[in-house]
C-alpha positions in Angstrom: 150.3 2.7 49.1 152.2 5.4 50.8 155.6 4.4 48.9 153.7 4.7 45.7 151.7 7.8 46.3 154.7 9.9 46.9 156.4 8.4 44.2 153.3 10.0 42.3 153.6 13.6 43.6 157.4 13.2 43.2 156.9 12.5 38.9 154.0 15.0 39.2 155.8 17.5 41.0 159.1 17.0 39.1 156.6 17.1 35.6 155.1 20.6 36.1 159.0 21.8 37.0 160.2 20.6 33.2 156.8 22.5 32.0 157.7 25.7 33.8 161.3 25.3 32.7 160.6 24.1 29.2 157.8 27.9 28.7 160.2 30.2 29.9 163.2 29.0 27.9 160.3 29.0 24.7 159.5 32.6 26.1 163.0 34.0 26.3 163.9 32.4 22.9 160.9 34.8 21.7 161.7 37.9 23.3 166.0 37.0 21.9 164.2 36.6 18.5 161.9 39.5 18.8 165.2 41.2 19.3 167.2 40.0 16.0 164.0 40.0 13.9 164.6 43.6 12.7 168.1 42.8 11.8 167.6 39.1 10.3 165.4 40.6 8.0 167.7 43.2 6.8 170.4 40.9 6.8 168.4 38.4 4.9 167.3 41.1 2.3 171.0 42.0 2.1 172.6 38.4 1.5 169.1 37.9 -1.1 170.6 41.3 -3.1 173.7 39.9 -3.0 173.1 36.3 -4.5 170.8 38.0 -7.1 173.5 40.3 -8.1 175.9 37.1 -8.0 173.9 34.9 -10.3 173.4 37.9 -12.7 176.4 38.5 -13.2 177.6 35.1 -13.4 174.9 34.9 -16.1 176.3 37.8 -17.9 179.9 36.3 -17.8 178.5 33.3 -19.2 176.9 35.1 -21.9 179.6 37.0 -22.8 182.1 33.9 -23.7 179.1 31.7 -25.3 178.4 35.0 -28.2 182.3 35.2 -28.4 182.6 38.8 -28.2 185.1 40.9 -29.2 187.9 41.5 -26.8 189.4 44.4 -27.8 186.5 46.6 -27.8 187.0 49.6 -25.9 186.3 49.6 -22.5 183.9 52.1 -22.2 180.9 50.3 -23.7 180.3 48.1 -20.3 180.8 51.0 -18.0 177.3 50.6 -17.4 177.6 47.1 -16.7 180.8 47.4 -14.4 179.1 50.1 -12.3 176.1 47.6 -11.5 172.7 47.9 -10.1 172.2 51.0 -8.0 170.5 51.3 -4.6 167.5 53.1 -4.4 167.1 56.1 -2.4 165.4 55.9 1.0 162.1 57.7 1.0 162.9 60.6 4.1 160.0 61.3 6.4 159.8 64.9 7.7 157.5 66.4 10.2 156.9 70.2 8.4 155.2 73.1 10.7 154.8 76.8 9.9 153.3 79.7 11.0 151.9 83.1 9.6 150.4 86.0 10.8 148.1 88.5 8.5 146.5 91.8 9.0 143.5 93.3 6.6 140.9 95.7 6.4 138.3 93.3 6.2 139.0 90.3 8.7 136.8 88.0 7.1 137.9 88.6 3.1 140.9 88.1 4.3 139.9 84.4 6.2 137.8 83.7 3.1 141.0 84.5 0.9 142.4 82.0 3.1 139.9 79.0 2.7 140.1 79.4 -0.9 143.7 79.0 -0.7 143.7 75.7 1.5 140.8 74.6 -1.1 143.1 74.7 -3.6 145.4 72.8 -2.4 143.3 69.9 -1.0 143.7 70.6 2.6 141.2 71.7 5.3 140.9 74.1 8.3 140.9 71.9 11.6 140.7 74.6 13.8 139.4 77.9 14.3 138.7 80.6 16.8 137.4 84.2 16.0 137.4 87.7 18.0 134.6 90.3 17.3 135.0 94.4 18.5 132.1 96.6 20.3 130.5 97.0 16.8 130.4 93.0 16.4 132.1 93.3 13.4 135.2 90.3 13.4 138.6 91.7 14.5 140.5 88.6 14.8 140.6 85.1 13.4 143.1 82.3 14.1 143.2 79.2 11.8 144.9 75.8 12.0 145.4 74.3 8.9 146.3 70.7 7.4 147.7 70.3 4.1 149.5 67.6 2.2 153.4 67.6 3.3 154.4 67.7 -0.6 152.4 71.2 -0.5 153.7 72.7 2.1 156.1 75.2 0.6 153.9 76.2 -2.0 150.9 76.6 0.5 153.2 78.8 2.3 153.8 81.0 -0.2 150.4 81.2 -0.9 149.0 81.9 2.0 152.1 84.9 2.7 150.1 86.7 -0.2 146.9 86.4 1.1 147.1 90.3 2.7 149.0 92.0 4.2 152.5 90.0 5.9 153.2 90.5 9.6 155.5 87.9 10.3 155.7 83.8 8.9 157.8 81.3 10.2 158.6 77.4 8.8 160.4 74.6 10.4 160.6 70.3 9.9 162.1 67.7 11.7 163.7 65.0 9.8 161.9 61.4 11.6 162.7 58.8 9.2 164.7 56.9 12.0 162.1 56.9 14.1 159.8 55.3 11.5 162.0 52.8 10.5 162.6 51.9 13.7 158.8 52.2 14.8 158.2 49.6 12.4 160.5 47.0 13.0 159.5 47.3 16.2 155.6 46.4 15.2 156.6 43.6 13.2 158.5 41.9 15.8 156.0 42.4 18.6 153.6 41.1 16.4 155.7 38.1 15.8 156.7 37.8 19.5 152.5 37.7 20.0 151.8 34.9 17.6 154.5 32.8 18.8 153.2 33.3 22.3 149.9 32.6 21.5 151.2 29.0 19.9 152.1 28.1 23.3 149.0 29.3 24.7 147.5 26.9 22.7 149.6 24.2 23.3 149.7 24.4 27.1 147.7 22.3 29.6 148.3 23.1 32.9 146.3 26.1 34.7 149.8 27.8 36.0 151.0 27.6 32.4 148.0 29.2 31.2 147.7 32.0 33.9 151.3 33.0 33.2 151.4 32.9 29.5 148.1 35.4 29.4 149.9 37.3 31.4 152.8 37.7 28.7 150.2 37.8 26.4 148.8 40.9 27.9 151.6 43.0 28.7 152.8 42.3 25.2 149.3 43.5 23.3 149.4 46.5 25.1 153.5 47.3 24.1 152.3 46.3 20.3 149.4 48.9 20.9 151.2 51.4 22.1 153.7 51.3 19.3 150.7 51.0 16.5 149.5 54.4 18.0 152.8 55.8 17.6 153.4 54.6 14.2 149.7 56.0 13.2 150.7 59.3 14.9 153.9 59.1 13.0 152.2 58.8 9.5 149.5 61.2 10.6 152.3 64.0 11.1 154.3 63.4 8.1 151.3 62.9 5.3 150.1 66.5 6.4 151.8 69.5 7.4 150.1 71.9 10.2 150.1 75.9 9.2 148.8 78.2 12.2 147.2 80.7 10.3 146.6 84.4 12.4 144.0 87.7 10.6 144.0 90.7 12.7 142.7 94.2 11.3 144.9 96.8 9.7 144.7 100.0 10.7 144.4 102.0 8.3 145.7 105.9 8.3 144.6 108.4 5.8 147.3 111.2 4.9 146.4 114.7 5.7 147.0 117.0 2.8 149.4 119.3 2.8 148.8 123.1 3.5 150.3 126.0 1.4 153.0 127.6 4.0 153.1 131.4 3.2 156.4 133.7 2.3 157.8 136.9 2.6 155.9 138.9 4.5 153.0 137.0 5.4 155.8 134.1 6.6 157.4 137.0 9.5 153.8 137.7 10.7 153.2 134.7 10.9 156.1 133.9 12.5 155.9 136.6 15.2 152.0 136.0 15.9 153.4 132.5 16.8 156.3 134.0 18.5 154.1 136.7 20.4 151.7 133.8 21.9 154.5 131.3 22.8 155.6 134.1 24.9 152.1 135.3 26.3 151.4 131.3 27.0 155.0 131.0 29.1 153.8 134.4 31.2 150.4 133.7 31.4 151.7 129.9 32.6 153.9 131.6 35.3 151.4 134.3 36.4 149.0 130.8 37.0 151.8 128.9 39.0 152.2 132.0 41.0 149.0 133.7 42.3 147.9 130.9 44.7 151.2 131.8 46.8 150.2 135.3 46.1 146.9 134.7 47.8 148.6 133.1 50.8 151.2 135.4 51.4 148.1 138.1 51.5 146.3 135.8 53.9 149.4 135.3 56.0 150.8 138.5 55.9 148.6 141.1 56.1 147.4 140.2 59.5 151.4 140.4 60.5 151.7 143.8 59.2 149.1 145.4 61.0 150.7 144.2 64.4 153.7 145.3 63.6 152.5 149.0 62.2 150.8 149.5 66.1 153.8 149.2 67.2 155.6 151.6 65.2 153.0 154.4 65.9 154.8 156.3 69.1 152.2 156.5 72.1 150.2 159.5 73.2 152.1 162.5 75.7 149.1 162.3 78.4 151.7 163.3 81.3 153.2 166.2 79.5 149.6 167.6 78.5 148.2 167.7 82.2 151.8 169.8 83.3 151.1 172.6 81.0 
């Protein structure tokens, strides 16, 4: 009973070993064909182009000797045929931004100038914050705005005639990489998941199961991380963000002119200028000067009374009483 007991844990133990062996072997072959996916499917895109473009022109060839054509026709008649099927051009994905900064007398003409603007050209205000003065009247507005990407540059220019320009600035970013890359990404986790969740199915033992949902999980939440950056992604590139900033104009009237006289009239008038520059520079200096005027009294005249007493000679009492 003891031989045969162990010899049961031994085919158990040794069972469960080839099961944990056999899921990670299946698991790495996933994440190595996770990997490749991207490429295989290029690859097999490529190699289908190329046996399409094969057969059809093996097709043509065949044609051309079954209707006996005529050899010495000129050459340039099949150009069209020896240049071959062109590639089509990849569709670019760019991330377009701008900014532009308005000033008018009326604030909010000028931000309903605006709407009508971003009307027109199916897009929408997604953001907005205004500024009112003392008077409550609206003194500043600032405006974020969405509108198609193929619209961009004429919304621009649109909205740079809107009142008067202060400043407006554009920029893109080329991501077209990223988005192809993004999404071969997607499609292989999403691959990698239902491959993984074929072995979930299959498996028996507890261990097996615990581990696999683990994978499972941790390779959901890489797939949803990507989804969100792919839907960021074609948020960014189907719509174009414009800052929009209204502030009020200032606006300064022009003083008429006056007549300036001549002759005469021109020399008094110059001299009555002349005459109270020069009573405003004495009249400045006579100001900056009497308060040391008033101390130098203060000060002084106590000092010169001290010193006149002793200048006045003293009385002859002694010679007076000897006569």
């Amino acid at each position: 009973m003891t031989l045969t007991a162990t010899r049961s844990r031994t085919a158990g133990l040794l069972t469960g070993l080839v099961t944990a062996l056999t899921m990670t072997a299946l698991l790495a072959a996933c994440s190595s064909s996770d990997s490749d996916s991207g490429g295989d499917a290029v690859s097999g895109e490529a190699s289908s182009e190329t046996s399409s473009d094969s057969g059809g022109s093996s097709a043509d060839s065949s044609a051309d000797t079954s209707s006996g054509a005529d050899r010495s026709a000129p050459q340039g008649d099949d150009s069209g045929a020896a240049d071959g099927p062109t590639t089509p051009e990849m569709q670019r994905s760019v991330i377009s931004s701008g900014t532009v900064s308005l000033a008018g007398e009326d604030v909010r003409e000028t931000r309903r100038d605006v709407q009508r603007v971003v009307d027109a050209q199916g897009g929408e205000i997604t953001d907005e914050t205004t500024e009112t003065d003392s008077d409550g009247d609206t003194s500043y507005a600032r405006m974020v705005v969405r509108v198609p990407s193929a619209k961009f540059g004429e919304t621009m220019s649109a909205l740079e005639q809107v009142g008067v320009l202060r400043s407006s600035d554009r920029g893109s970013e080329d991501v077209t990489t990223q988005v192809i890359d993004n999404g071969a990404r997607v499609r292989a986790q999403e691959a990698s998941l239902r491959r993984v969740e074929l072995l979930l199915a299959d498996a028996r033992d507890l261990k097996d199961v615990i581990w696999i949902e683990s994978q499972l999980t941790g390779r959901q939440a890489e797939l949803d991380s990507l989804k969100s950056q792919q839907s960021w992604l074609a948020d960014q590139t189907s719509l174009s963000t414009i800052t929009v900033d209204i502030s009020t104009q200032q606006v300064v009237e022009d003083e008429p002119e006056e007549e300036r006289p001549t002759g005469f009239l021109a020399g008094l008038d110059g001299g009555s200028k002349a005459l109270g520059a020069v009573v405003t520079v004495l009249s400045t200096v006579l100001g900056a000067l009497l308060p040391f005027a008033a101390v130098a009294l203060v000060l002084g005249l106590p000092v010169w009374l001290v010193v006149r007493r002793r200048r006045t000679p003293a009385p002859r009492v002694a010679a007076d009483s000897t006569e």
